[in-house]
C-alpha positions as CSV (number, residue, x, y, z in Angstrom):
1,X,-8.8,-25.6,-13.0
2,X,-12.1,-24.9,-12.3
3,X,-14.1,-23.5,-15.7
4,X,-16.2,-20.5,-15.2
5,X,-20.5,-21.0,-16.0
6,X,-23.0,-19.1,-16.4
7,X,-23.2,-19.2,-12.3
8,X,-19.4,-17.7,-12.1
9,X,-18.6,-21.0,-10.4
10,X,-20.3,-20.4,-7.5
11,X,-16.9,-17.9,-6.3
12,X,-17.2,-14.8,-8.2
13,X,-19.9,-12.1,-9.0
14,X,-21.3,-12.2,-13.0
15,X,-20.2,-10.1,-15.4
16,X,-20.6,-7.2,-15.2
17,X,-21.0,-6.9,-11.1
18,X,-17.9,-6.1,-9.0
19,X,-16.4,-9.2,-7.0
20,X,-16.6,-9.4,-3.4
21,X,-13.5,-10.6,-2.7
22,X,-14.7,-10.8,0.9
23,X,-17.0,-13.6,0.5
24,X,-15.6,-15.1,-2.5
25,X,-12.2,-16.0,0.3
26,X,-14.8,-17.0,2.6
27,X,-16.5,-19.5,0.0
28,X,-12.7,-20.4,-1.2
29,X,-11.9,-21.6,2.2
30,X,-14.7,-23.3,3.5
31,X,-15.7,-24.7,-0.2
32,X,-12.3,-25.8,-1.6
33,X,-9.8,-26.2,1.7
34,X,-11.6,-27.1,4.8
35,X,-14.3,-29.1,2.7
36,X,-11.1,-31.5,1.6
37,X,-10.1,-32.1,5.2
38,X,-7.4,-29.3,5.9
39,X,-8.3,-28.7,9.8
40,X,-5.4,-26.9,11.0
41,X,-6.9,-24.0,12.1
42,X,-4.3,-21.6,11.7
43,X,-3.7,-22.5,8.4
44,X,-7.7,-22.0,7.8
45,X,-7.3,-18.4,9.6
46,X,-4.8,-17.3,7.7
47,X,-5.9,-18.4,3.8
48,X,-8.8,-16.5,5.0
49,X,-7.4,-13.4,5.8
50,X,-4.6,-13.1,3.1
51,X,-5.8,-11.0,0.3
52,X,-5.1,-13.2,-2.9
53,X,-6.4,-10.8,-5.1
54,X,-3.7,-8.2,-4.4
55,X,-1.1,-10.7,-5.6
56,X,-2.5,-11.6,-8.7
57,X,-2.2,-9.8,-12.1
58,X,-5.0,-7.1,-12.7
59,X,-6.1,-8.8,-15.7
60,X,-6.7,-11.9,-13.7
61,X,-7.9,-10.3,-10.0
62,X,-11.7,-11.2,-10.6
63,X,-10.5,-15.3,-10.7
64,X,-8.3,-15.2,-7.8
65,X,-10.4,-17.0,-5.7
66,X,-11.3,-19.9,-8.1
67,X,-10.3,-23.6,-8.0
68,X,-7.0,-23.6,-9.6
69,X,-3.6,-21.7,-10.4
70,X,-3.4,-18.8,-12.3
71,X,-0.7,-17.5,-14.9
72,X,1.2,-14.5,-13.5
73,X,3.5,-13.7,-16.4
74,X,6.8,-15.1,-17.3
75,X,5.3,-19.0,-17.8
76,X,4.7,-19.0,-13.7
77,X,2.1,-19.3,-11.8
78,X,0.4,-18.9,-8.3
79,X,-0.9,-22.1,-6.9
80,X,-4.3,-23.7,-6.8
81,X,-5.6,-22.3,-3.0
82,X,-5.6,-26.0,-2.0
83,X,-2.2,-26.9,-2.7
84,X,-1.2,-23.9,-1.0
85,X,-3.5,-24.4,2.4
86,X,-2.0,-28.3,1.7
87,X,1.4,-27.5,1.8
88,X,1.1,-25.8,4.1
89,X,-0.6,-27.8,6.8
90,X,2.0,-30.8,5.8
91,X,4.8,-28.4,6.6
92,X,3.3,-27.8,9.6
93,X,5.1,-24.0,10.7
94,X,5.1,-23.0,14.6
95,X,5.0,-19.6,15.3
96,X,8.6,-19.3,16.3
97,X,9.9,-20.9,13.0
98,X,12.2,-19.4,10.4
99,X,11.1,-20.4,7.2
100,X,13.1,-20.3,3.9
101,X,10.9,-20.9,0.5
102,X,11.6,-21.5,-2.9
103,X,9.8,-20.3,-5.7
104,X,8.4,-16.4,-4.5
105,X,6.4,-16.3,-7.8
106,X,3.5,-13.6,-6.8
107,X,4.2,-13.6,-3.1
108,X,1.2,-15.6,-2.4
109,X,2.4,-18.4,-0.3
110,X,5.1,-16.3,1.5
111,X,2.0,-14.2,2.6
112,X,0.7,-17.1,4.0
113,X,3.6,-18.3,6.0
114,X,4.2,-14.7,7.4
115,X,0.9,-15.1,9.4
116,X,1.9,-18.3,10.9
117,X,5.6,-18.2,11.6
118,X,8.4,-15.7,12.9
119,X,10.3,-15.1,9.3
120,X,10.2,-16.2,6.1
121,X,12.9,-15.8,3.7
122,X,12.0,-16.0,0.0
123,X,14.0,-16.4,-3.1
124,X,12.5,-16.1,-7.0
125,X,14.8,-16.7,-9.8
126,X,13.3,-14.7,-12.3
127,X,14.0,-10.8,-11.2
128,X,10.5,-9.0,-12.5
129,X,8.3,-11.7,-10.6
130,X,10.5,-10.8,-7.5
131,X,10.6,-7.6,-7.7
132,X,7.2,-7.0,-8.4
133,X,6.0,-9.7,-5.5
134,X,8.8,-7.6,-2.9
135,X,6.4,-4.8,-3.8
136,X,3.3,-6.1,-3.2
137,X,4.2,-7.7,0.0
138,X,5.5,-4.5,1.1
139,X,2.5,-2.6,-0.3
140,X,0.1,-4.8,2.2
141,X,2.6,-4.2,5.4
142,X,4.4,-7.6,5.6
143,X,7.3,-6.8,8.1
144,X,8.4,-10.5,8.2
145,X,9.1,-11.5,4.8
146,X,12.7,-11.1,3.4
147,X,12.7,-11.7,-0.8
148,X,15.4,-12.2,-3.0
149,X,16.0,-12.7,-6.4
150,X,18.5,-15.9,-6.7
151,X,19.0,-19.0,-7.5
152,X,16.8,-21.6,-5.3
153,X,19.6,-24.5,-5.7
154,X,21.7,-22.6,-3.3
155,X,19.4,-21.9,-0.9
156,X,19.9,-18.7,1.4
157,X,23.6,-20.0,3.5
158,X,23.7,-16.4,5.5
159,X,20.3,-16.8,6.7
160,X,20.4,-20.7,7.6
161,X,19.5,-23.2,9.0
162,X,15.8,-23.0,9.2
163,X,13.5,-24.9,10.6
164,X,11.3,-25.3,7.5
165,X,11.8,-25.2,3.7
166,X,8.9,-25.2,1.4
167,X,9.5,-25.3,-2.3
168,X,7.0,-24.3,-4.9
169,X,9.0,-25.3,-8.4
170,X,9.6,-29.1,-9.1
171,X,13.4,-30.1,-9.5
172,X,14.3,-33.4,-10.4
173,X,16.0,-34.4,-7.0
174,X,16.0,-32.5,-3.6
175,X,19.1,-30.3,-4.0
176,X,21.7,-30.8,-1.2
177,X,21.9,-27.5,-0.5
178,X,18.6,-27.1,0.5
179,X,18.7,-29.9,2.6
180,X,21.8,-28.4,4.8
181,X,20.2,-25.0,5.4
182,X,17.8,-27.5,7.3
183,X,18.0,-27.7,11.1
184,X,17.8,-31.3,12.5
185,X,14.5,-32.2,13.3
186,X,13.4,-29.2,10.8
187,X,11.0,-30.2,7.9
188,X,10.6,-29.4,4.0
189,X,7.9,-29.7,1.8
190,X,8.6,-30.1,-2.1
191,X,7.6,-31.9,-5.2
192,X,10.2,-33.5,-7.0
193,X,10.1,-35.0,-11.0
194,X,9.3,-33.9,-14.4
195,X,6.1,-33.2,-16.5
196,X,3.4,-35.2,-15.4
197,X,5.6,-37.0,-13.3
198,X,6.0,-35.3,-10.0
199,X,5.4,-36.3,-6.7
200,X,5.0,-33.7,-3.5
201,X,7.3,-35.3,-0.9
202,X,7.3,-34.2,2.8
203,X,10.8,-34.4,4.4
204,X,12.3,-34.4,7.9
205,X,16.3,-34.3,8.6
206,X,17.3,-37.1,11.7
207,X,20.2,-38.0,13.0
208,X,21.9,-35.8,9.6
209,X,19.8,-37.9,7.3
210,X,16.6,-37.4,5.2
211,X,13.2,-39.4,6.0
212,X,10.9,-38.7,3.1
213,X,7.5,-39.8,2.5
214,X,5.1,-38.6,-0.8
215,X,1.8,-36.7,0.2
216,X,0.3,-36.2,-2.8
217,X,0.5,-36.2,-6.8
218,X,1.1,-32.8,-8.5
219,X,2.3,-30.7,-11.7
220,X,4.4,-27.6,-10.5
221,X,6.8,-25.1,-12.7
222,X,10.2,-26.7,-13.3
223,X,12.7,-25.8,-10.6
224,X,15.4,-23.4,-12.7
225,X,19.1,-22.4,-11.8
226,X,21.0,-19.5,-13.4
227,X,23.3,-20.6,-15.7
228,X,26.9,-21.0,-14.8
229,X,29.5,-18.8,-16.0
């Protein structure tokens, strides 16, 4: 994360001033995303029009453009804008696509998807973030997203198969069921390991069979099922 001088980091106004949230998006995008070679346009369009302070907590709204994640309660957080704008160039969404992701957290990244692709269907495990993110995404007029509170392991089976899955938690393996809700040919984006140890590792489903390939090192949230009764 990006620490906060006596210049605000370049992003955000000094104390004191209220933060155009305008320009700060504009610097976030051309400073931190296309500056670092994401050139999918349509990704660039929509990080730039998706209002990332709205899905922040208020105590944190004035950072919400900065280099880095941000904590939004309940030991979560909302990705760093890169890994966002990254993920979601690797998982490279058509504007047809049905798009299952795991990990709602604030909303953010589902908001993002919604401007690129058909539907997105969203699941959060832990029922205040999800309610609260169902809110907000309803609150800015996001007719395509469909959010859940569930359990990510098991994927959403009514709603399958989709023809992208993006993960935002790190489990330890890539859980089988999320890997069936995928249509052949589809792809999934999703860090896999523990700790310090994780690896963000871009799928596509041939033939019935997984090709994976790792993108890029990272440090998510542990992926978290409900407990079994």
């Amino acid at each position: 994360m990006v620490l906060l001088g006596s210049a605000c980091a370049g992003l955000l106004a000094c104390a004191g001033a209220e933060v155009d949230f305008v320009a700060a998006r504009k610097r976030m995008v051309e400073r931190q995303i296309a500056e670092r070679g994401i050139t999918n346009q349509r990704v660039l369009r929509v990080m730039g029009e998706v209002p990332r302070h709205e899905l922040v907590p208020a105590a944190h709204r004035s950072h919400a453009y900065i280099d880095g994640p941000l904590p939004i309660g309940f030991e979560q957080t909302i990705s760093q804008p890169y890994v966002v704008a990254f993920m979601t160039e690797q998982l490279d969404p058509k504007p047809t696509d049905r798009v299952l992701e795991i990990g709602t957290g604030s909303g953010y990244q589902a908001a993002v998807l919604a401007g690129l692709v058909h539907e997105v269907y969203t699941i959060e495990i832990v029922k205040e973030l999800a309610e609260r993110a169902q809110k907000d995404l309803k609150r800015l007029g996001y007719t395509n997203i469909h959010a859940r509170a569930g359990d990510g392991y098991k994927g959403w089976p009514e709603a399958a198969p989709f023809d992208a899955v993006i993960v935002t938690c790190a489990p330890n393996a890539v859980p089988d069921a999320l890997v069936a809700q995928l249509k052949e040919g589809g792809r999934m984006i999703i860090p896999v390991g523990g700790g310090f140890d994780q690896e963000l590792y871009l799928l596509q489903k041939k033939s019935g069979k997984i090709e994976k390939r790792a993108v890029l090192p990272v440090r998510f949230v542990p992926m978290t099922s409900s407990p079994k009764r």
